[in-house]
Biopython code that builds the backbone (N, CA, C, O; Angstrom):
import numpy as np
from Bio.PDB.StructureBuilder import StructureBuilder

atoms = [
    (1, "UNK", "N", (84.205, 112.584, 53.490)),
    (1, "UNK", "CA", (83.115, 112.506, 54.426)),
    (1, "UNK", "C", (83.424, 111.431, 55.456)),
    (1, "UNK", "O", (84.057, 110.453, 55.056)),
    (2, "UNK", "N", (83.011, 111.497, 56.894)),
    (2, "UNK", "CA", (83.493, 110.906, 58.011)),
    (2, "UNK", "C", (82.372, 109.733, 57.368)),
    (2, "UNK", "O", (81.374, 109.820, 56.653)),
    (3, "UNK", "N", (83.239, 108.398, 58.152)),
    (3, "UNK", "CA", (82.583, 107.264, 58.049)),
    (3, "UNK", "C", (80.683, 107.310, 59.083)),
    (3, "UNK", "O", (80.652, 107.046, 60.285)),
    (4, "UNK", "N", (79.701, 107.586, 58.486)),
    (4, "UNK", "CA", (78.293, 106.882, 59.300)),
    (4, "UNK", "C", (77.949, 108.649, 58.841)),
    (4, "UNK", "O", (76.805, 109.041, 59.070)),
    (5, "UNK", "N", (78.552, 109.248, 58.462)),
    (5, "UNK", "CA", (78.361, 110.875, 58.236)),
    (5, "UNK", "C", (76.892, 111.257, 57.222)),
    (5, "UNK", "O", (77.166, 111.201, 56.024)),
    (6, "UNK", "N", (75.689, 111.558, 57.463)),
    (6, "UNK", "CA", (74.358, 111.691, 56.144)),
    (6, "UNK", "C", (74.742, 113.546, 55.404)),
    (6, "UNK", "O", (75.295, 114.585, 55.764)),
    (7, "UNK", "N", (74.324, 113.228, 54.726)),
    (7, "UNK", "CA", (74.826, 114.772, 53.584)),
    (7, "UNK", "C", (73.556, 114.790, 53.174)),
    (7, "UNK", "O", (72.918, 113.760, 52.952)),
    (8, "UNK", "N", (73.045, 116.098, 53.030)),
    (8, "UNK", "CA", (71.892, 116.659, 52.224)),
    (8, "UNK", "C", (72.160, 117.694, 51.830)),
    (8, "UNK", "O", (72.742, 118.471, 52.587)),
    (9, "UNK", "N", (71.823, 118.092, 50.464)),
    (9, "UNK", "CA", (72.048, 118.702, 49.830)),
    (9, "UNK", "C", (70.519, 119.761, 49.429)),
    (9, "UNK", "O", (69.467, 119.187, 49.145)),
    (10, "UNK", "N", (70.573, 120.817, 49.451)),
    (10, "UNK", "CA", (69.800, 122.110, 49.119)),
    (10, "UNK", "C", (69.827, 122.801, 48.155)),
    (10, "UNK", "O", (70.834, 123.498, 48.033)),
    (11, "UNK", "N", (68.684, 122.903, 47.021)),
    (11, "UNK", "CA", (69.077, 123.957, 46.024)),
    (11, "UNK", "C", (68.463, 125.130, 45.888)),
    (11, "UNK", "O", (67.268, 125.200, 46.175)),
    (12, "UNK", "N", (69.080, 126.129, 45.482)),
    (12, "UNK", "CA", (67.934, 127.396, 45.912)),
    (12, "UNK", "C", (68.015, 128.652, 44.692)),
    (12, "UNK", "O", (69.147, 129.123, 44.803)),
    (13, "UNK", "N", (67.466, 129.188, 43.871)),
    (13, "UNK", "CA", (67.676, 130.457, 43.396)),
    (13, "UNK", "C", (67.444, 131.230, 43.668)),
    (13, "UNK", "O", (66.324, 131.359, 44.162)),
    (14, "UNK", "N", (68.212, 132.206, 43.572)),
    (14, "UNK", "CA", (68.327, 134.025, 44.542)),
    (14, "UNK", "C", (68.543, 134.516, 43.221)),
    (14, "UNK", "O", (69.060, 134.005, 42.228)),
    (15, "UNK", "N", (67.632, 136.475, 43.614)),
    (15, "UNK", "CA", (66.961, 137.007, 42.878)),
    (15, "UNK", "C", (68.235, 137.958, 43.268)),
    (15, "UNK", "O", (68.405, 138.922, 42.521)),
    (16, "UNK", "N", (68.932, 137.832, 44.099)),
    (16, "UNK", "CA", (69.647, 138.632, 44.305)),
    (16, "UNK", "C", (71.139, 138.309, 43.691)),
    (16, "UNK", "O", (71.426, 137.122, 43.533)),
    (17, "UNK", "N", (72.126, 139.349, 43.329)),
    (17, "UNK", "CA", (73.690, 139.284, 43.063)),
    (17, "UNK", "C", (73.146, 138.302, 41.815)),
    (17, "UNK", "O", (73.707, 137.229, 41.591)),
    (18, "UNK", "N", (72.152, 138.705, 41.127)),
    (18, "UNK", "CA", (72.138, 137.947, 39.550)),
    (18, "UNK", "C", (71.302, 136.913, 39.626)),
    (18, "UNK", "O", (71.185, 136.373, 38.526)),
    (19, "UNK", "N", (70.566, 136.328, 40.607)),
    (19, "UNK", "CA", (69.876, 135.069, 40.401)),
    (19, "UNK", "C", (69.986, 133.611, 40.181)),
    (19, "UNK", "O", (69.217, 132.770, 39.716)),
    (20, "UNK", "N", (71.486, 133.570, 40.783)),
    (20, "UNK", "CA", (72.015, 132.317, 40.490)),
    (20, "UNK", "C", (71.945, 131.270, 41.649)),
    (20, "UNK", "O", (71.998, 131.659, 42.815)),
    (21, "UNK", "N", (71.835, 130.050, 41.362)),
    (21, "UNK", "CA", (71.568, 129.031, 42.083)),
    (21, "UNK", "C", (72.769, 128.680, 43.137)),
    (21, "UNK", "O", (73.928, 128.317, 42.938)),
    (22, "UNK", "N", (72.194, 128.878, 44.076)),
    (22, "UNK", "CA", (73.348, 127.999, 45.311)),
    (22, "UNK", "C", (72.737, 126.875, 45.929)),
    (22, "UNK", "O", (71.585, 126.475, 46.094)),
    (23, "UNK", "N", (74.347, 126.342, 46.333)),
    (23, "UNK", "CA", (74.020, 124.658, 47.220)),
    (23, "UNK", "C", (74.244, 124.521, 48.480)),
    (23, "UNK", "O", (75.449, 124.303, 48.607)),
    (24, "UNK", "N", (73.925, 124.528, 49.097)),
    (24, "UNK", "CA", (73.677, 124.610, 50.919)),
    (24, "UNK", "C", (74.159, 122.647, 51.304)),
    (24, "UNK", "O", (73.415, 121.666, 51.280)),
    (25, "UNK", "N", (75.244, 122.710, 51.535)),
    (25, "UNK", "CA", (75.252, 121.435, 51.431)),
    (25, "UNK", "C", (75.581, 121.012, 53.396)),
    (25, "UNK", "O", (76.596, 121.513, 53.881)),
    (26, "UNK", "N", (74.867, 120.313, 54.126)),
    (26, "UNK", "CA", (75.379, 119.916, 55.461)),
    (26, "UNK", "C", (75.358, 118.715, 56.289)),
    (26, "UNK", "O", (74.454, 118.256, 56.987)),
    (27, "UNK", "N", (76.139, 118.444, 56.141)),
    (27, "UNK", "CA", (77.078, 116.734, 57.068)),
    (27, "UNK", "C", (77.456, 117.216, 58.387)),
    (27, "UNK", "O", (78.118, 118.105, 58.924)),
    (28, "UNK", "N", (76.333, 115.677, 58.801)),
    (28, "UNK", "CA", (76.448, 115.314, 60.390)),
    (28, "UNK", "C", (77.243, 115.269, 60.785)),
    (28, "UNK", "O", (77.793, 114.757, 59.810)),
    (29, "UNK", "N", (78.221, 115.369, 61.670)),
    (29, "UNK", "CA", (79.153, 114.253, 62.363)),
    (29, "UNK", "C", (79.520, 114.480, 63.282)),
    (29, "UNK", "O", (79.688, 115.694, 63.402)),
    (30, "UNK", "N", (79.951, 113.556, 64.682)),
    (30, "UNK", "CA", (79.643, 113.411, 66.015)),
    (30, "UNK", "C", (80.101, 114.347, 66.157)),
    (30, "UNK", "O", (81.077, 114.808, 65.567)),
    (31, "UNK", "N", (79.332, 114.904, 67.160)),
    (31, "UNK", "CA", (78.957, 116.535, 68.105)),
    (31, "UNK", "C", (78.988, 117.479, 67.074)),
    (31, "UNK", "O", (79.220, 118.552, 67.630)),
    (32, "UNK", "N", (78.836, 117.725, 65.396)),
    (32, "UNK", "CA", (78.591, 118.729, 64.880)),
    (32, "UNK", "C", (78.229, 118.746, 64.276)),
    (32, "UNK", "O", (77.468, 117.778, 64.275)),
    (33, "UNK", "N", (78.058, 119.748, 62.732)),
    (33, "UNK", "CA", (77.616, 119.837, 61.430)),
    (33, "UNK", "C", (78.798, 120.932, 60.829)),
    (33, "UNK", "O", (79.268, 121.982, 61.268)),
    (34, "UNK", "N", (79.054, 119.999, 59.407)),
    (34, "UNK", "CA", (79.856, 121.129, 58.773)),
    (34, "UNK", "C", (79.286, 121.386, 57.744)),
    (34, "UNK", "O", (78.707, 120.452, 57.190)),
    (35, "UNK", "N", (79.251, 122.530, 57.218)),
    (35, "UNK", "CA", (78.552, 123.819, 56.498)),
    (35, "UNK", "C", (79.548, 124.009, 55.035)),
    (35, "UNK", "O", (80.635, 124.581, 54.954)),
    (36, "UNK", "N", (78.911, 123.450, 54.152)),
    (36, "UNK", "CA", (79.148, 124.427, 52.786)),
    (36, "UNK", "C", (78.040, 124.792, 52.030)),
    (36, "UNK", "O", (77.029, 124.112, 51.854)),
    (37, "UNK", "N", (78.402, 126.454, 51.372)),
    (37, "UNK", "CA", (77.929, 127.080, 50.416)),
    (37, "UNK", "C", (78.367, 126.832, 49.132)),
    (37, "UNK", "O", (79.536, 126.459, 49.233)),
    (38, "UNK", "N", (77.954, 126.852, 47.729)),
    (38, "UNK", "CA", (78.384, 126.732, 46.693)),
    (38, "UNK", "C", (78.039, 127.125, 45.595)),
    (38, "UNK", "O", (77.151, 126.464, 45.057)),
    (39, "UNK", "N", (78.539, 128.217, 44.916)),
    (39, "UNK", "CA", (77.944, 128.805, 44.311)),
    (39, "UNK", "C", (78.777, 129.074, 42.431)),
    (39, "UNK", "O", (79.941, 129.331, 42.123)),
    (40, "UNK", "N", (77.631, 128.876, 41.632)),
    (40, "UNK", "CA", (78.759, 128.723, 40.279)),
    (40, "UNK", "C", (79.033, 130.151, 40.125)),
    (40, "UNK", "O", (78.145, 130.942, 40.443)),
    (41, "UNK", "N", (80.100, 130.563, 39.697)),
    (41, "UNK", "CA", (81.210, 131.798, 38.945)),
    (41, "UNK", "C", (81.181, 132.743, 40.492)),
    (41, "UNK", "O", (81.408, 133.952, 40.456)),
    (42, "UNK", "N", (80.957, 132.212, 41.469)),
    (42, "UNK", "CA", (81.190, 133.192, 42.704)),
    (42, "UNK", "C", (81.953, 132.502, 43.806)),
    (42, "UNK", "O", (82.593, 131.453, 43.732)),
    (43, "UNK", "N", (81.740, 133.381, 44.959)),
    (43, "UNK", "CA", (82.583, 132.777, 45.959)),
    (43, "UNK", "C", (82.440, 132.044, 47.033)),
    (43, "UNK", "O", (81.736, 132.677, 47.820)),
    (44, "UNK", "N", (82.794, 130.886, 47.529)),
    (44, "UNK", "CA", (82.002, 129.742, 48.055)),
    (44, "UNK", "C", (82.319, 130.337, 49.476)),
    (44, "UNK", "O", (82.887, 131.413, 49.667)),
    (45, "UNK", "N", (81.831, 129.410, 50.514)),
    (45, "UNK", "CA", (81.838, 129.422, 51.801)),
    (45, "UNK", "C", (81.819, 128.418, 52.384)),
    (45, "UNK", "O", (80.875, 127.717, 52.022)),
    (46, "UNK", "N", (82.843, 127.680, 53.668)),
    (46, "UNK", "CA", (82.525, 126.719, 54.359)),
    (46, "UNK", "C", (82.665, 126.962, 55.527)),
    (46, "UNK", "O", (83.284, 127.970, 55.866)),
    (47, "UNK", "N", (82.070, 126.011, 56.544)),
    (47, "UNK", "CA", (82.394, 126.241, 58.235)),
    (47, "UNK", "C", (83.660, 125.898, 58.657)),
    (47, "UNK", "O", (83.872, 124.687, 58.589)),
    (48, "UNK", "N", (84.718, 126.679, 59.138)),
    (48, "UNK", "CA", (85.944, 126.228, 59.123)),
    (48, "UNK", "C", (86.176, 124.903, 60.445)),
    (48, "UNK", "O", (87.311, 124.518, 60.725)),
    (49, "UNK", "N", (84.892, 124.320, 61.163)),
    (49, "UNK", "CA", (85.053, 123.685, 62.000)),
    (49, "UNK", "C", (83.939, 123.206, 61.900)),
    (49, "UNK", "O", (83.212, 123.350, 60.917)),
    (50, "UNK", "N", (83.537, 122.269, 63.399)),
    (50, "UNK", "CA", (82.411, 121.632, 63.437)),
    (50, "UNK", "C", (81.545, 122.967, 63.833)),
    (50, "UNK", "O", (82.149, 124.006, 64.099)),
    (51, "UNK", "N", (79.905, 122.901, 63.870)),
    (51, "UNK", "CA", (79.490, 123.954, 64.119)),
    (51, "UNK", "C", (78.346, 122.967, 65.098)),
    (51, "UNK", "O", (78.088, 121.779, 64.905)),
    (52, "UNK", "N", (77.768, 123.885, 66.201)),
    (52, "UNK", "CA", (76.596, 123.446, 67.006)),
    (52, "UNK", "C", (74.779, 124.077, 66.140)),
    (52, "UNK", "O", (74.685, 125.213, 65.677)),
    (53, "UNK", "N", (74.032, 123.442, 66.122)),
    (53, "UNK", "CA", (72.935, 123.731, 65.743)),
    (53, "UNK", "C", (72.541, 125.520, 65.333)),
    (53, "UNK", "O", (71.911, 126.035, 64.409)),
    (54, "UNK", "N", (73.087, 125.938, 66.235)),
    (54, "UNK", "CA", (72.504, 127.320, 67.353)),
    (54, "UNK", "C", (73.487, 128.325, 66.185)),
    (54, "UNK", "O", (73.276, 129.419, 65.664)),
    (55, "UNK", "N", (74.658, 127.311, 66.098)),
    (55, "UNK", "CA", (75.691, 128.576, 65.285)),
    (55, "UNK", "C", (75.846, 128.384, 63.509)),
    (55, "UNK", "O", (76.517, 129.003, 62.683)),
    (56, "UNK", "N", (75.011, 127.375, 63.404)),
    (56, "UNK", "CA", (74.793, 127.273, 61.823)),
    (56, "UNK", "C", (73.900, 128.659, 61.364)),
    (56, "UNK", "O", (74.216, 129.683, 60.759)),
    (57, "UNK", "N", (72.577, 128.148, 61.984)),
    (57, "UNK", "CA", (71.642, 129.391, 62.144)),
    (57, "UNK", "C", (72.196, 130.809, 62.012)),
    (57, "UNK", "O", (71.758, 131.366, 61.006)),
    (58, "UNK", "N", (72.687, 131.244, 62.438)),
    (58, "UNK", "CA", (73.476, 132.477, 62.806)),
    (58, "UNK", "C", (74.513, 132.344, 61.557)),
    (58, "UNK", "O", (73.995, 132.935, 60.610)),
    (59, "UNK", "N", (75.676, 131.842, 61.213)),
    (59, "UNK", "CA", (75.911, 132.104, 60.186)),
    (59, "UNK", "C", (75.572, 132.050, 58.534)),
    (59, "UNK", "O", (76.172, 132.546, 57.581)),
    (60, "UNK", "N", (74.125, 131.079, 58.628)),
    (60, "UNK", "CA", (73.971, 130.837, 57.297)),
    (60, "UNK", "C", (72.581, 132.262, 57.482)),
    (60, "UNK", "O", (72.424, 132.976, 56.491)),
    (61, "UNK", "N", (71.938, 132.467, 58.398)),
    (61, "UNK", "CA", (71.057, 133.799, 58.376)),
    (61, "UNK", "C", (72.298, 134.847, 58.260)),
    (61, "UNK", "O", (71.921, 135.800, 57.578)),
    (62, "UNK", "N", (73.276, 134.960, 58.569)),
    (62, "UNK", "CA", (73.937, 136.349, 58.190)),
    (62, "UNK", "C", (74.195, 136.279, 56.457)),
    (62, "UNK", "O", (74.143, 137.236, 55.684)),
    (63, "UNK", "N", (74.503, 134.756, 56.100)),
    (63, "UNK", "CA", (74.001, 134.870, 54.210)),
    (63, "UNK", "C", (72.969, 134.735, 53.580)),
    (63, "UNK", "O", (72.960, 134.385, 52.400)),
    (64, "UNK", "N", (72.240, 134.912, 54.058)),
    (64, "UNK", "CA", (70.804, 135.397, 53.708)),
    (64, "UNK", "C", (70.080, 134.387, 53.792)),
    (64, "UNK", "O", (69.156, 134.636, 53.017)),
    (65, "UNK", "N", (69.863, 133.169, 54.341)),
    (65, "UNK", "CA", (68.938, 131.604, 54.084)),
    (65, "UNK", "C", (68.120, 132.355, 55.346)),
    (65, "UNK", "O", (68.588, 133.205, 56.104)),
    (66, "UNK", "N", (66.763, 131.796, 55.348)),
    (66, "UNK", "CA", (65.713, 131.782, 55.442)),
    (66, "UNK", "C", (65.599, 130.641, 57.201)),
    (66, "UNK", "O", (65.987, 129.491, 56.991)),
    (67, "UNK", "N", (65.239, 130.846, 58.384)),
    (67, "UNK", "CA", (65.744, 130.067, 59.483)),
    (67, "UNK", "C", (64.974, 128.813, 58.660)),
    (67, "UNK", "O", (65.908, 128.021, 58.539)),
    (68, "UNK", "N", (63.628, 128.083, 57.928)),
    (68, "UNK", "CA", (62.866, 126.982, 57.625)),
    (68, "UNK", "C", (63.997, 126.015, 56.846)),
    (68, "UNK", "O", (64.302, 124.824, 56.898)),
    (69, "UNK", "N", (64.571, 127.517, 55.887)),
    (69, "UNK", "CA", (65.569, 126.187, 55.013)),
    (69, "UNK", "C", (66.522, 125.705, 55.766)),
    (69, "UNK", "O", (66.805, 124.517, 55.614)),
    (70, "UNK", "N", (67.282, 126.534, 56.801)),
    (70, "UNK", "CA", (68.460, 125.775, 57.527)),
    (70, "UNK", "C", (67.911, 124.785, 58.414)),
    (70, "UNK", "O", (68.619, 123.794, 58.595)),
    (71, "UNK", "N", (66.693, 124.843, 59.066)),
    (71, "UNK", "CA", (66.386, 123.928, 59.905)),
    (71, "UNK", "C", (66.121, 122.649, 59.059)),
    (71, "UNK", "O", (66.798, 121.643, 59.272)),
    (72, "UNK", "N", (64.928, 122.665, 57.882)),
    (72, "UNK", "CA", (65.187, 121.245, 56.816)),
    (72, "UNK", "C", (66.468, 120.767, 57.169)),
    (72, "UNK", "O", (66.601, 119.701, 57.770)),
    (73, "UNK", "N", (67.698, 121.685, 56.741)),
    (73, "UNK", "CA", (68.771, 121.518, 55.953)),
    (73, "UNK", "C", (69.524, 120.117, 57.447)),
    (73, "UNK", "O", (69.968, 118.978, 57.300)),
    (74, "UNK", "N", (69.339, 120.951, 58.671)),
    (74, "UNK", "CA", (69.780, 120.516, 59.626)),
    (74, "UNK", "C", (69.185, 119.466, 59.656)),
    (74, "UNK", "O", (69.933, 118.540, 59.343)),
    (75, "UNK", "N", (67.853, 119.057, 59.960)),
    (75, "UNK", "CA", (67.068, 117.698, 60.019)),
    (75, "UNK", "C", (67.195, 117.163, 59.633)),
    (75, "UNK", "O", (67.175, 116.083, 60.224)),
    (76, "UNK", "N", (67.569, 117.148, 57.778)),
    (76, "UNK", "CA", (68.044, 116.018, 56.954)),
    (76, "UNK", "C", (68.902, 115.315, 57.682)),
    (76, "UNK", "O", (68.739, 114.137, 58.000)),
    (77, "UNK", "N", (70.100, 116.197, 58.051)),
    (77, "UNK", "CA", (70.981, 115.647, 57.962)),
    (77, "UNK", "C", (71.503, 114.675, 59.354)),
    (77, "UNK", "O", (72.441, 113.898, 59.541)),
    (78, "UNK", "N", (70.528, 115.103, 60.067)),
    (78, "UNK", "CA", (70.870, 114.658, 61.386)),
    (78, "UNK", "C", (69.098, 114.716, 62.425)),
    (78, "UNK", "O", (68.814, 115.320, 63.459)),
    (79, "UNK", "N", (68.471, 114.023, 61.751)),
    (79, "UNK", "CA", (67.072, 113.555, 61.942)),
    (79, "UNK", "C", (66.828, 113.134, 63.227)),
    (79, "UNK", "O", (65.672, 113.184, 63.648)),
    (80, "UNK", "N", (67.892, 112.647, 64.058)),
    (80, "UNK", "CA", (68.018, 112.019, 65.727)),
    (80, "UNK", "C", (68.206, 112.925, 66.329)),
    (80, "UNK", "O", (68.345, 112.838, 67.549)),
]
sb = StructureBuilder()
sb.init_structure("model")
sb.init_model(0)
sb.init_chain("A")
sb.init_seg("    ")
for serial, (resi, resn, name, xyz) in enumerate(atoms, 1):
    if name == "N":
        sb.init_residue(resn, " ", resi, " ")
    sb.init_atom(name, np.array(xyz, "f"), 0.0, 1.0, " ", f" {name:<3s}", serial, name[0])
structure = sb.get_structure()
């Protein structure tokens, strides 16, 4: 994690693909946010770069999150 970088972490259970708990995990850092998914006995996901607000949204709604939880998720992490 970049030095001054805040991390928040998300937990969630889905009813779907078995009901298992994933971690939405997302760190600030200057001009972006990077994006991981995490999920036990399946297949994870991260942002292969920094991402802008606008394009988290868009890829974490194409995995099914909800726009309220990504926006929390975003605020935590970057509240300014």
């Amino acid at each position: 994690m970049a030095t001054g970088a805040t991390s928040r972490s998300c937990f969630l259970a889905r009813r779907t693909g078995g009901g298992r708990p994933v971690s939405l995990d997302v760190v600030y850092e200057a001009g972006g946010n990077r994006v991981s998914l995490g999920r036990p006995h399946a297949e994870s996901w991260y942002s292969p770069r920094l991402l802008t607000a606008t394009e988290v949204l868009e890829e974490l709604s194409k995995r099914g999150w909800c726009s309220t939880e990504i926006t929390d998720a975003l605020y935590a992490a970057n509240p300014d």
